[in-house]
HTML snippet that shows the backbone in 3Dmol.js (N, CA, C, O; Angstrom):
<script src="https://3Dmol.org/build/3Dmol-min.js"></script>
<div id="view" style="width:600px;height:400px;position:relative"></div>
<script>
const pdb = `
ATOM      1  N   UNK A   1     165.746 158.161  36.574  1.00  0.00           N
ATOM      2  CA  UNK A   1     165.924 158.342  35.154  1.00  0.00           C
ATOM      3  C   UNK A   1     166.728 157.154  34.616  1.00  0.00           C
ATOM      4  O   UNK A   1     167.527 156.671  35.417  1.00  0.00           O
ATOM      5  N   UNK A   2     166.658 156.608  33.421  1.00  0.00           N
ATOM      6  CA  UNK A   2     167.013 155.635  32.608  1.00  0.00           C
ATOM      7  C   UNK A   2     168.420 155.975  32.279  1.00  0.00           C
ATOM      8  O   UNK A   2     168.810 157.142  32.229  1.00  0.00           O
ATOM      9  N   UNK A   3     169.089 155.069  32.082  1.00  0.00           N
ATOM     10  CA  UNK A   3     170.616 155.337  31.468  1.00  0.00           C
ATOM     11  C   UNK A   3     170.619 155.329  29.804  1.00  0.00           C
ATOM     12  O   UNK A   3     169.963 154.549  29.113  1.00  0.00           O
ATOM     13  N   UNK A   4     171.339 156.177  29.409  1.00  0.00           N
ATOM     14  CA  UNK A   4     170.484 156.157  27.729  1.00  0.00           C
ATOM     15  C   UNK A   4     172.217 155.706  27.331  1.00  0.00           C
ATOM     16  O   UNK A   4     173.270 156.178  27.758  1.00  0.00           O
ATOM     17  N   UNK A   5     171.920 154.487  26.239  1.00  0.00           N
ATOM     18  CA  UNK A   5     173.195 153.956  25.785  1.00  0.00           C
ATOM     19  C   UNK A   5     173.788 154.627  24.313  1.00  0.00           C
ATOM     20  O   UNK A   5     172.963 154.510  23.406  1.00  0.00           O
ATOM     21  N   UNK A   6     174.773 155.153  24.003  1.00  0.00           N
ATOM     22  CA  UNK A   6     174.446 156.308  22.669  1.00  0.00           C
ATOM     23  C   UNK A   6     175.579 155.304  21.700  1.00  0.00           C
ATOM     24  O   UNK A   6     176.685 155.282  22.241  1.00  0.00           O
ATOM     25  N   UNK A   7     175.527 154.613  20.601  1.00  0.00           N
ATOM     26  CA  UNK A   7     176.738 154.588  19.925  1.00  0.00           C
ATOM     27  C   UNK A   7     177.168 155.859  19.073  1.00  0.00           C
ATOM     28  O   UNK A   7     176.478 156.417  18.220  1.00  0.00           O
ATOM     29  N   UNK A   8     178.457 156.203  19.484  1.00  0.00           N
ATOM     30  CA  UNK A   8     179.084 157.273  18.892  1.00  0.00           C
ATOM     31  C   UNK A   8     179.816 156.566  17.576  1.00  0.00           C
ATOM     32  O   UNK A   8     179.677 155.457  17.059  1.00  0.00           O
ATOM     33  N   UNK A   9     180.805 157.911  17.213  1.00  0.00           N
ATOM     34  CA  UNK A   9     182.186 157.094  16.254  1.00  0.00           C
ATOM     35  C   UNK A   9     181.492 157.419  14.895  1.00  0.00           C
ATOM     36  O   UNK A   9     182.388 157.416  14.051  1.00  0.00           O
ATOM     37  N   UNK A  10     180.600 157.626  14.460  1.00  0.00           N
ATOM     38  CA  UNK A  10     179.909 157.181  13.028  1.00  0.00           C
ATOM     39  C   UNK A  10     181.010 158.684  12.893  1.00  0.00           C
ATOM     40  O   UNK A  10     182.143 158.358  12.540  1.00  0.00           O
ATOM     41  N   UNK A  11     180.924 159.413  13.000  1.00  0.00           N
ATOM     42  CA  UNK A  11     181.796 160.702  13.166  1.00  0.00           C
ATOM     43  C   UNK A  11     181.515 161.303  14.626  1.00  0.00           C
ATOM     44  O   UNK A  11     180.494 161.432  15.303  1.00  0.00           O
ATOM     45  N   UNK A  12     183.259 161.705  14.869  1.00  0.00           N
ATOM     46  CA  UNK A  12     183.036 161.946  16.809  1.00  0.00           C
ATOM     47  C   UNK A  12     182.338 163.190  16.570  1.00  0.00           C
ATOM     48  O   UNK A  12     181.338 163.242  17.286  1.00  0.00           O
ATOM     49  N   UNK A  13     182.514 164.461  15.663  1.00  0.00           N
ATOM     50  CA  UNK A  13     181.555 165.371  15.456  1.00  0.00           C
ATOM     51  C   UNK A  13     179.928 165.354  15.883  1.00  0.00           C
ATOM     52  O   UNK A  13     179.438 166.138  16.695  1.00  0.00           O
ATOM     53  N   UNK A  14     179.362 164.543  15.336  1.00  0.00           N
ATOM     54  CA  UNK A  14     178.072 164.108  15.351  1.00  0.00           C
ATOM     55  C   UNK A  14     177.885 163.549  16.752  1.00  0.00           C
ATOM     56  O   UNK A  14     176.852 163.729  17.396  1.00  0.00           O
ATOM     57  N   UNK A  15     178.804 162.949  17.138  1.00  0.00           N
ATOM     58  CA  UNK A  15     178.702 162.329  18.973  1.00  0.00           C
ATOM     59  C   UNK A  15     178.963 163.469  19.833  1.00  0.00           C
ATOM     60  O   UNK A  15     178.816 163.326  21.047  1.00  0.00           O
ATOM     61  N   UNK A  16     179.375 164.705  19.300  1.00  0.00           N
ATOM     62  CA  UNK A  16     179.447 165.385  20.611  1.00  0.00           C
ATOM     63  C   UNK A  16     178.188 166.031  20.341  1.00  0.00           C
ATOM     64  O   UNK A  16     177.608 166.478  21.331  1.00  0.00           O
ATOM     65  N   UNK A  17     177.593 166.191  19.128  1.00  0.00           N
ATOM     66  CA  UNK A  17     176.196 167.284  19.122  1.00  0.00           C
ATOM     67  C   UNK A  17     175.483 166.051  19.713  1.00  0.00           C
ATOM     68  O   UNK A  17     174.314 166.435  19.734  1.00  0.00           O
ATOM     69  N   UNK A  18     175.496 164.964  20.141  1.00  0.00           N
ATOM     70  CA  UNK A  18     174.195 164.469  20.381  1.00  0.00           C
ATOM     71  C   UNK A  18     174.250 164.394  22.174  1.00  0.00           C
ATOM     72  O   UNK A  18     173.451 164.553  23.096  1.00  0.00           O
ATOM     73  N   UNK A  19     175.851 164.016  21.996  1.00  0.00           N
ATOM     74  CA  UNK A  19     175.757 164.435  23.679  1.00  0.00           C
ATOM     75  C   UNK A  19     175.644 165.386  24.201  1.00  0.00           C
ATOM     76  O   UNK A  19     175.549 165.236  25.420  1.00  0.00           O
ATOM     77  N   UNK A  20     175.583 166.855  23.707  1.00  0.00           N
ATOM     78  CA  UNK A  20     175.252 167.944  24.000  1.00  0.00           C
ATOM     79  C   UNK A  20     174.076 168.127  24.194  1.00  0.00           C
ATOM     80  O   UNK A  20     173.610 168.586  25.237  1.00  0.00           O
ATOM     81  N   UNK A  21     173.345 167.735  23.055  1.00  0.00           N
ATOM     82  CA  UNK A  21     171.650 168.083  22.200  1.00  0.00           C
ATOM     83  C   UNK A  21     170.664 167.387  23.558  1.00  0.00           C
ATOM     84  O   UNK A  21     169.735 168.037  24.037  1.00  0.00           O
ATOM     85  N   UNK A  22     171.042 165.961  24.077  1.00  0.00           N
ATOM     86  CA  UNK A  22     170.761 165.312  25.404  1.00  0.00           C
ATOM     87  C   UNK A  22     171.190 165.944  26.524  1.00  0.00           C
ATOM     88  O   UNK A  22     170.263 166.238  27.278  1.00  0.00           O
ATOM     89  N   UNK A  23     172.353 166.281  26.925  1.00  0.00           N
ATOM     90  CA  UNK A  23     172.043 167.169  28.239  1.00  0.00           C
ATOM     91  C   UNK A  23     171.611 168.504  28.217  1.00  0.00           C
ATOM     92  O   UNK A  23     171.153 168.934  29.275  1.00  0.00           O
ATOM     93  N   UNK A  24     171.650 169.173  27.355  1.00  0.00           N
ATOM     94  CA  UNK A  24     170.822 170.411  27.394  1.00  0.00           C
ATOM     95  C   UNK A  24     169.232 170.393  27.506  1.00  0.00           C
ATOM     96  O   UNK A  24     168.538 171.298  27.968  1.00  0.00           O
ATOM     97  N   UNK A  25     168.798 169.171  26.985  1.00  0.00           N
ATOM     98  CA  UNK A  25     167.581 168.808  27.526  1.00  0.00           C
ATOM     99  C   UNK A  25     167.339 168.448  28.665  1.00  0.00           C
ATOM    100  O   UNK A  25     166.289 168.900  29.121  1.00  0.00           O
ATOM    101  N   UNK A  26     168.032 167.666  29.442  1.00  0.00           N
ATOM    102  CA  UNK A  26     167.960 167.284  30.570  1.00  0.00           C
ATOM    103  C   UNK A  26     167.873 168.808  31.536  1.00  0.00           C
ATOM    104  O   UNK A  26     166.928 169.000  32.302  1.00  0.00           O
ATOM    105  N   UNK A  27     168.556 169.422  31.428  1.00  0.00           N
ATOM    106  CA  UNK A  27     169.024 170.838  32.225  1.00  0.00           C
ATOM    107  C   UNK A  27     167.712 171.695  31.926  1.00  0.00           C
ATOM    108  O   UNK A  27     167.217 172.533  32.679  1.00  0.00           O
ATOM    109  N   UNK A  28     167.303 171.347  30.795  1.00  0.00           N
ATOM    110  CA  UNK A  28     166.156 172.528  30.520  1.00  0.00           C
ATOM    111  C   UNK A  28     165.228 171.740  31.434  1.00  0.00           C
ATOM    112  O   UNK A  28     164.898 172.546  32.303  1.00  0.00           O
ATOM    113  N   UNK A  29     164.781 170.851  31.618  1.00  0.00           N
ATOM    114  CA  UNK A  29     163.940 170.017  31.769  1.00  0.00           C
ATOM    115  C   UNK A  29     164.212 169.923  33.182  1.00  0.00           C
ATOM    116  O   UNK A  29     163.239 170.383  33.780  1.00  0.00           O
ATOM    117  N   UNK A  30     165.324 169.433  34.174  1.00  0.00           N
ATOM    118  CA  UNK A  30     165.349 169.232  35.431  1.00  0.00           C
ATOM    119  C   UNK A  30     166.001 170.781  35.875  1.00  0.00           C
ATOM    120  O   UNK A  30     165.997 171.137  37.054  1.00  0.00           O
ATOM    121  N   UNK A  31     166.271 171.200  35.340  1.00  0.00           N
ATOM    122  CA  UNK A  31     167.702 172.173  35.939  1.00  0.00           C
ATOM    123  C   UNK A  31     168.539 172.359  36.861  1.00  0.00           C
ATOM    124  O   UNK A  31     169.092 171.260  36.917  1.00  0.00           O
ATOM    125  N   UNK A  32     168.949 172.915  37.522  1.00  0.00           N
ATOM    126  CA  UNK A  32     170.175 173.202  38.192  1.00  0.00           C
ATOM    127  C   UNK A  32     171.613 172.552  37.318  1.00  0.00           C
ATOM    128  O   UNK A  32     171.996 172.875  36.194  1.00  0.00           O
ATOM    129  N   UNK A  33     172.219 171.551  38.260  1.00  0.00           N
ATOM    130  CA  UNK A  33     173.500 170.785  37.944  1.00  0.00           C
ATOM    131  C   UNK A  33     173.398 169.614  36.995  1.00  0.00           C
ATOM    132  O   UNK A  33     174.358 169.099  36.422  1.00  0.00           O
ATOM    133  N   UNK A  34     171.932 169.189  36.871  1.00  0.00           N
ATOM    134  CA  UNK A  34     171.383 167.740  36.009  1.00  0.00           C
ATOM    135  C   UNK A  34     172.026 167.779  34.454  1.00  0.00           C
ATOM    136  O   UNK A  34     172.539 168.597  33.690  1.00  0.00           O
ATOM    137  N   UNK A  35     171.686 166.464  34.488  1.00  0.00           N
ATOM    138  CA  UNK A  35     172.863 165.945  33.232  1.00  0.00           C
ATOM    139  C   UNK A  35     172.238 164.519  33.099  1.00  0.00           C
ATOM    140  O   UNK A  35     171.570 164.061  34.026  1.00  0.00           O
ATOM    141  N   UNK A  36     172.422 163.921  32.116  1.00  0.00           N
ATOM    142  CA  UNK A  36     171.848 162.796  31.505  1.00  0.00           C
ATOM    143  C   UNK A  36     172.614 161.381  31.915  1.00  0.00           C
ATOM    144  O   UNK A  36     173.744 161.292  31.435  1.00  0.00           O
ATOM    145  N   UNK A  37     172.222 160.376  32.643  1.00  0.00           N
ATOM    146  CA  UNK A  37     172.955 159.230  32.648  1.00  0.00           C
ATOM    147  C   UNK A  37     173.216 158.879  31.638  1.00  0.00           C
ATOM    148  O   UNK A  37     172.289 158.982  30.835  1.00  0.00           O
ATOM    149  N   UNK A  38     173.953 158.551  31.332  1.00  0.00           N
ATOM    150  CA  UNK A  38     174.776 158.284  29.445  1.00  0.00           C
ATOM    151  C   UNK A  38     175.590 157.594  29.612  1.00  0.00           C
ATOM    152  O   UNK A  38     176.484 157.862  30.414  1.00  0.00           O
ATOM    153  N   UNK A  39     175.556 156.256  28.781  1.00  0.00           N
ATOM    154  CA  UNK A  39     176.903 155.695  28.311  1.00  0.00           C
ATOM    155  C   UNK A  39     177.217 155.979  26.371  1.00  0.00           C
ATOM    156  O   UNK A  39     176.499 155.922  25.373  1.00  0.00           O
ATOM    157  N   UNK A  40     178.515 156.254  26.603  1.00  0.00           N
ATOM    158  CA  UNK A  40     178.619 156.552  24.898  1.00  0.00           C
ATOM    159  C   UNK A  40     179.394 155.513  24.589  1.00  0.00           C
ATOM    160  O   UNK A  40     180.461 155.614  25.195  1.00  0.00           O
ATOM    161  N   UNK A  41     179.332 154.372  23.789  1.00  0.00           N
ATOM    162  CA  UNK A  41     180.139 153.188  22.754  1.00  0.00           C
ATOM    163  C   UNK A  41     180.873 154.249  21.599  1.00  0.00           C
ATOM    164  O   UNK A  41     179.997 154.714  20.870  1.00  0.00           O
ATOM    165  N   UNK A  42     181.740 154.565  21.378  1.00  0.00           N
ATOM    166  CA  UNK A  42     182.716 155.510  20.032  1.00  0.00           C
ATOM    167  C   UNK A  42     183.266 154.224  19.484  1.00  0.00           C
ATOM    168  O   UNK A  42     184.049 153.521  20.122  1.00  0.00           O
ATOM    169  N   UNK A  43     182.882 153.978  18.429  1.00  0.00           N
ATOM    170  CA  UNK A  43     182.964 153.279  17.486  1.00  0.00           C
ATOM    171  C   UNK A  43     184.341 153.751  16.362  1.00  0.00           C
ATOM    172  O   UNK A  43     184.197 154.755  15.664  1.00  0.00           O
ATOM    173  N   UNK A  44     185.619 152.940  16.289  1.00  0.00           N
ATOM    174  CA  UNK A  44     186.124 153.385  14.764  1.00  0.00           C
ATOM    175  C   UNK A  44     185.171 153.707  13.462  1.00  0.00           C
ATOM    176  O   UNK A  44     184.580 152.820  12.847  1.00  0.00           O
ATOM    177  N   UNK A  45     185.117 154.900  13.181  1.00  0.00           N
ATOM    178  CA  UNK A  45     184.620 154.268  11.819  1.00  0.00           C
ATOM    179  C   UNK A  45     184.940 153.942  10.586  1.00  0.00           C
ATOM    180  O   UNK A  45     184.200 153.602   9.662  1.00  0.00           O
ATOM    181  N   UNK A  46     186.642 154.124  10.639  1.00  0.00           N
ATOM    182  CA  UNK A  46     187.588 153.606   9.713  1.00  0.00           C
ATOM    183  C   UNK A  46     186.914 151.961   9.771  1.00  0.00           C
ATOM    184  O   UNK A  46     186.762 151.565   8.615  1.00  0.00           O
ATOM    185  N   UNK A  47     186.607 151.229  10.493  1.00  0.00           N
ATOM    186  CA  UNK A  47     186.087 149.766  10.510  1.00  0.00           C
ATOM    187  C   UNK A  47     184.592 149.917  10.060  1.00  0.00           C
ATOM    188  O   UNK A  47     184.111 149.185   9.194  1.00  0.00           O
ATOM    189  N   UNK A  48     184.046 150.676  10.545  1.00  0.00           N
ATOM    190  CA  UNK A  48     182.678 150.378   9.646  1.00  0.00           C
ATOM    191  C   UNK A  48     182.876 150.894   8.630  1.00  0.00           C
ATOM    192  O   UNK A  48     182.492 150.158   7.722  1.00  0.00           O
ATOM    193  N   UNK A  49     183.456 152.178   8.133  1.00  0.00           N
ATOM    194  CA  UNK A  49     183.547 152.527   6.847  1.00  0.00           C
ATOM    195  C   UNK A  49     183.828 151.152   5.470  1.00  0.00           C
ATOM    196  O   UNK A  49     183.274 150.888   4.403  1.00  0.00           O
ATOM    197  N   UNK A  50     184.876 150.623   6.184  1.00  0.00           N
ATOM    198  CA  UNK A  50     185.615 149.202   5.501  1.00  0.00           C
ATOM    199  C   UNK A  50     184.825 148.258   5.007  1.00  0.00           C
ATOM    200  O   UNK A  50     184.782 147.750   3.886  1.00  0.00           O
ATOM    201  N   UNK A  51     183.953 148.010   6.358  1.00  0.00           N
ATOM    202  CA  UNK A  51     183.012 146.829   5.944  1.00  0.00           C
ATOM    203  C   UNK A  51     181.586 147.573   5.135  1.00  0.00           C
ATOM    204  O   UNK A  51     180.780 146.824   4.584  1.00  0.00           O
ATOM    205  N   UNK A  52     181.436 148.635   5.130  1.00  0.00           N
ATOM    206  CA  UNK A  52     180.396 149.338   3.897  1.00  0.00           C
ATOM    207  C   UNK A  52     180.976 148.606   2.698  1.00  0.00           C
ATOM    208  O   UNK A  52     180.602 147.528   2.237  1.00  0.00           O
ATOM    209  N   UNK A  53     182.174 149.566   2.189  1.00  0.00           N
ATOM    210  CA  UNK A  53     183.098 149.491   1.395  1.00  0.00           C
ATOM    211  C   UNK A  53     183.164 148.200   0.403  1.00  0.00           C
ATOM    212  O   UNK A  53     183.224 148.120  -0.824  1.00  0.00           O
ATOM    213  N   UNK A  54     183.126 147.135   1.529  1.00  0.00           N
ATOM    214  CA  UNK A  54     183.182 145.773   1.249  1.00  0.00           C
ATOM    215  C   UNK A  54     181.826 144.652   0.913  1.00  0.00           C
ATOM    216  O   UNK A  54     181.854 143.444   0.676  1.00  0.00           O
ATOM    217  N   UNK A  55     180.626 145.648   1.008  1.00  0.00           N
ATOM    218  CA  UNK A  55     179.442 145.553   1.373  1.00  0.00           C
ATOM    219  C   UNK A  55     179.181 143.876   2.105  1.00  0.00           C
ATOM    220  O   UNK A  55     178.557 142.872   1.763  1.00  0.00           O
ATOM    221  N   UNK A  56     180.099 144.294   3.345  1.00  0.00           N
ATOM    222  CA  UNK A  56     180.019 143.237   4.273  1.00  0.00           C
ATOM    223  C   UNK A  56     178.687 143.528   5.302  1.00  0.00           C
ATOM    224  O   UNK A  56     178.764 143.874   6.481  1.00  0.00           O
ATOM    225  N   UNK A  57     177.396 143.277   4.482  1.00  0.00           N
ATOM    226  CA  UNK A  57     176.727 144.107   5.208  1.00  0.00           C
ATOM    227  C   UNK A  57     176.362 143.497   6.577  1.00  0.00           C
ATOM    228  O   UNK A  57     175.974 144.253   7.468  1.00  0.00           O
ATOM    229  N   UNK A  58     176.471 142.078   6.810  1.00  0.00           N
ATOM    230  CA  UNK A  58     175.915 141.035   7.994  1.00  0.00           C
ATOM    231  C   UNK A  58     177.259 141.174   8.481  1.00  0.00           C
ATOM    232  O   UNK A  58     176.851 141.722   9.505  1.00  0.00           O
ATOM    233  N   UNK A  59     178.377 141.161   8.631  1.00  0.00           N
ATOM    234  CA  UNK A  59     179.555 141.867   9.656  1.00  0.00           C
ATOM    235  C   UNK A  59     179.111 142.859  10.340  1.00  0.00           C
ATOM    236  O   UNK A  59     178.920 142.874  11.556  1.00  0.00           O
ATOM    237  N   UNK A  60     178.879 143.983   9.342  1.00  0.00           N
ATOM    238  CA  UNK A  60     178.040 145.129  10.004  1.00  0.00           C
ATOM    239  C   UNK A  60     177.298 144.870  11.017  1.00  0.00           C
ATOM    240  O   UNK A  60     177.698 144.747  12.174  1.00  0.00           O
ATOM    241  N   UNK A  61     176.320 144.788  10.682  1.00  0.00           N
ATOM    242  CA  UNK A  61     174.933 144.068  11.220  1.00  0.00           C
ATOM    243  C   UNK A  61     175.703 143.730  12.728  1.00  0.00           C
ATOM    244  O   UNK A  61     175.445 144.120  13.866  1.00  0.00           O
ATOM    245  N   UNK A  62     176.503 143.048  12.323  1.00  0.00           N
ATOM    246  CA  UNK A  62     176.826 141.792  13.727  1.00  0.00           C
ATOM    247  C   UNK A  62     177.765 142.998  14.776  1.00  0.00           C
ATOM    248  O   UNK A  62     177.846 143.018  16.005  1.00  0.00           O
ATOM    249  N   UNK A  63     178.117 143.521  14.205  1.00  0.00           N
ATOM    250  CA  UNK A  63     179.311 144.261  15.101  1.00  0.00           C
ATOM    251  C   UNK A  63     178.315 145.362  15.386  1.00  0.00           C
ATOM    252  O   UNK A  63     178.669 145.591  16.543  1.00  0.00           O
ATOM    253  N   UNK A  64     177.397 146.147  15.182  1.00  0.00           N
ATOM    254  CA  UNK A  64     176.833 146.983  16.335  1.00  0.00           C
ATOM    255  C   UNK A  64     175.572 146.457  16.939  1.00  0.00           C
ATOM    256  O   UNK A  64     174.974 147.030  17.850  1.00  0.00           O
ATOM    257  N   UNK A  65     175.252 145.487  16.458  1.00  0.00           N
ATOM    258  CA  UNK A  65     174.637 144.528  17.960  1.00  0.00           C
ATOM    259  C   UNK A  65     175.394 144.228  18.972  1.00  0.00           C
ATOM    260  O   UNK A  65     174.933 144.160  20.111  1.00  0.00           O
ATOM    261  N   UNK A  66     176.748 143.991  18.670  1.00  0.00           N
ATOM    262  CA  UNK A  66     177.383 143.341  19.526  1.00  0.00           C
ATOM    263  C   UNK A  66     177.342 144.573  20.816  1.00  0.00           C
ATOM    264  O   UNK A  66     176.960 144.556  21.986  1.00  0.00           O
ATOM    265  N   UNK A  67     178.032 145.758  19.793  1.00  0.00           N
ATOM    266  CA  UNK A  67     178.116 147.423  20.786  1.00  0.00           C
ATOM    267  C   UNK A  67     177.067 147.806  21.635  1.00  0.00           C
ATOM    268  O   UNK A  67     177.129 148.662  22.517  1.00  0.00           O
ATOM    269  N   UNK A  68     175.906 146.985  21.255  1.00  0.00           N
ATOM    270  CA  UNK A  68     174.454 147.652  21.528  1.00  0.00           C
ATOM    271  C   UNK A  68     174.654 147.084  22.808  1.00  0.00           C
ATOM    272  O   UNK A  68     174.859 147.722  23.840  1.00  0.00           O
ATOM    273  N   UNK A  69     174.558 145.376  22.649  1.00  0.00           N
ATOM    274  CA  UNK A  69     175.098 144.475  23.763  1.00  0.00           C
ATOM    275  C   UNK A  69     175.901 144.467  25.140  1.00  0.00           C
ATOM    276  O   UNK A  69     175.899 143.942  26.254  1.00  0.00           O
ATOM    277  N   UNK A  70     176.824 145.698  24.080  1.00  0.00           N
ATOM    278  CA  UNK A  70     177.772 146.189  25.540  1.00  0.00           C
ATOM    279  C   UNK A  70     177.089 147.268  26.151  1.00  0.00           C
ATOM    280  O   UNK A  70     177.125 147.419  27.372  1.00  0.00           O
ATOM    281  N   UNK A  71     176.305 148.234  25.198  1.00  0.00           N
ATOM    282  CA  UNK A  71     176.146 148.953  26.037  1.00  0.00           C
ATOM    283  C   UNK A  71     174.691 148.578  26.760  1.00  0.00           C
ATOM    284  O   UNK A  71     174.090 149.497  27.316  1.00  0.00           O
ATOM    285  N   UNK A  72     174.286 147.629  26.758  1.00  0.00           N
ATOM    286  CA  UNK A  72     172.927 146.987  27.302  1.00  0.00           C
ATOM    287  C   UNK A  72     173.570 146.299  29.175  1.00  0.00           C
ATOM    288  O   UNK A  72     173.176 146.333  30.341  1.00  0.00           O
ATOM    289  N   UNK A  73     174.631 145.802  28.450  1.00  0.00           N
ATOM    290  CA  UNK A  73     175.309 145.024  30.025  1.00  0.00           C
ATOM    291  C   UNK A  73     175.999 145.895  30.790  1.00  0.00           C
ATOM    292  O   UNK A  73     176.139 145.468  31.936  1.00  0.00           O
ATOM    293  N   UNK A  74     176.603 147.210  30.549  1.00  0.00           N
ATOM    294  CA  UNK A  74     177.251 148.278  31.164  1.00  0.00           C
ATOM    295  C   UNK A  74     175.901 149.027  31.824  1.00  0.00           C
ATOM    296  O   UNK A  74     176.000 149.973  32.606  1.00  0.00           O
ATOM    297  N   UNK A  75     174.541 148.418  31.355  1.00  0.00           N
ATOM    298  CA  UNK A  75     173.436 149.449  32.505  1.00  0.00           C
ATOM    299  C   UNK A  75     172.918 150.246  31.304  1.00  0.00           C
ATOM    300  O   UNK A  75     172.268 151.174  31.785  1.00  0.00           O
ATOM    301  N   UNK A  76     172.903 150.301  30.316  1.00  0.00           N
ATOM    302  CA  UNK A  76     172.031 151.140  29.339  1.00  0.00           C
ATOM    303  C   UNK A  76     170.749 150.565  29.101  1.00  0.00           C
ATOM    304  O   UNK A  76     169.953 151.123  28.347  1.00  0.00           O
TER     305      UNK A  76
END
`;
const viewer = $3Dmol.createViewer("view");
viewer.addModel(pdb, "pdb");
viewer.setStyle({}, {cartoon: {color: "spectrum"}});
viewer.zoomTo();
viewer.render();
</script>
């Protein structure tokens, strides 16, 4: 199975339903003890909020490529 790279942070709320919403699939799907290879990036979003704010939109842009990046070289 693939390592699935998730950026969190947009709200940690929303990052735990998705990390949930993904291994409960996995479990339905393989069952027993299975669970999803996952890396999660949690993002401030006091900093992206800012650069909205600022409509810094190519900062943006640049800073969750960068996250994507990490989570591409960590095996996602």
């Amino acid at each position: 199975m693939k390592t699935v790279g998730l950026i969190g942070g947009m709200s940690w709320e929303s990052s735990l339903t998705y990390y949930q919403r993904i291994n409960q699939q996995i479990k339905q799907r393989k069952g027993g003890l299975h669970s999803a290879p996952l890396i999660l990036y949690s993002v401030d979003f006091a900093h992206i909020a800012e650069l909205q704010h600022n409509n810094d939109w190519q900062q943006l842009a640049d800073y969750l490529a960068s996250v994507g990046e990490s989570l591409e070289k960590a095996g996602a």
